[in-house]
C-alpha positions in Angstrom: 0.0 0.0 0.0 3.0 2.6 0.9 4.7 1.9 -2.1 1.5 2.2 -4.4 1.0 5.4 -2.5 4.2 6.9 -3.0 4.3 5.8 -6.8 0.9 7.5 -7.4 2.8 10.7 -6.1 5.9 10.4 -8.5 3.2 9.9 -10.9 1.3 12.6 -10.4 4.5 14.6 -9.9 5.9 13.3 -13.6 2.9 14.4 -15.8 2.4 17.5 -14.2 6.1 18.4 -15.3 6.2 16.6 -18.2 9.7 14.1 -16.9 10.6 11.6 -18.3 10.4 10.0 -14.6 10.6 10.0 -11.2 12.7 7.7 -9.4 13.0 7.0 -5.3 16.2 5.0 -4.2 17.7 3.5 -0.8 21.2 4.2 -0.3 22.3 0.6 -2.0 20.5 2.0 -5.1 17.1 -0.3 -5.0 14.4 1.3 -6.5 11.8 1.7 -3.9 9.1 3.4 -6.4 9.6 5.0 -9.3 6.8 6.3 -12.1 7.7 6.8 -15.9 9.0 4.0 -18.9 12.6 4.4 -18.3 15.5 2.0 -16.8 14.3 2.5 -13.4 16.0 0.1 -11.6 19.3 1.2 -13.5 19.0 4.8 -13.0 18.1 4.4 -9.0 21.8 2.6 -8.9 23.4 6.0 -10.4 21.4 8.0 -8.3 22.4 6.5 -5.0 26.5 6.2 -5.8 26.3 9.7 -6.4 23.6 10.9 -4.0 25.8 9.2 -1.4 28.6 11.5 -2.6 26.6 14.9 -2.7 23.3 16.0 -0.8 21.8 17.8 -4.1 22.9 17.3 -8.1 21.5 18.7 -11.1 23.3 17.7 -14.4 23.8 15.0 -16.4 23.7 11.3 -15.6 25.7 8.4 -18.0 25.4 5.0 -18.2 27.0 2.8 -20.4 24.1 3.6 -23.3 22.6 6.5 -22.1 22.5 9.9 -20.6 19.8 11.1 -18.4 19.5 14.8 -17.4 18.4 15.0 -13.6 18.3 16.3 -10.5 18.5 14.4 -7.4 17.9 15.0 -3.6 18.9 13.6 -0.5 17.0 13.1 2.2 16.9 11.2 5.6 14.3 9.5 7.4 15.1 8.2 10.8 18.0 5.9 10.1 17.6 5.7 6.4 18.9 7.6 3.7 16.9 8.0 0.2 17.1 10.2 -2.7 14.9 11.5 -5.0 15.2 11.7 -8.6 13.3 13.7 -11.5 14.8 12.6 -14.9 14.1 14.9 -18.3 11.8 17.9 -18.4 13.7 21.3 -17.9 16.0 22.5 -15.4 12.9 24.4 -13.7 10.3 21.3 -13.8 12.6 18.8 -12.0 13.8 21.6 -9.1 9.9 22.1 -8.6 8.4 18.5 -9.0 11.2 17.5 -6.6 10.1 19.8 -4.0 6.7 18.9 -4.1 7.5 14.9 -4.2 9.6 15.1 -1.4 6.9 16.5 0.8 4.3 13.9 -0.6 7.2 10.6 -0.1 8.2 12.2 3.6 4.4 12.2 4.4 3.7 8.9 3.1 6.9 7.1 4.4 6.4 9.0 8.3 2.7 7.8 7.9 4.2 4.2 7.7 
């Protein structure tokens, strides 16, 4: 139910932006909910080495096929470290939808 919850958010959060997608990752990169066609699973891995690194990134993402413009936030709750992903859209979408998912994912996950 939590993680049906929290991808309805990145959902919502995706089309009203008009990303690509919206990706939540633990800190050993598992996807814990994500919204949008993309690699997921394979982006949530990039996002956690480097959100380990840096609290906030905005820039571009490569894989070994790939590039994926993003921006990523960390966050904490209790114990655990996540981060938060908006992939495509412009430069102004992504800081916004971020914002607004990380309110909705704190909510859901401190509702848990």
């Amino acid at each position: 139910m939590q993680s049906e919850a929290i991808a309805l958010q990145l959902e919502a959060s995706r089309r009203a932006a008009k990303l690509n997608a919206m990706v939540l990752a633990d800190e050993d990169g598992l996807c814990v909910a994500s919204s949008g066609d993309m690699p997921n699973d394979e982006i949530a891995v990039y996002i956690a080495m480097l959100g380990n690194k840096v609290e906030n990134f905005e820039g571009t993402l490569y894989s070994k096929d790939s590039r994926y413009n993003v921006r990523i936030r960390r966050f904490s709750l209790g114990d655990q470290r996540l981060f938060l992903c908006a992939v495509g859209g412009g430069g102004e979408a992504r800081a916004s939808e971020i914002h607004r998912s990380l309110g909705g994912v704190q909510r859901i996950l401190a509702a848990a």
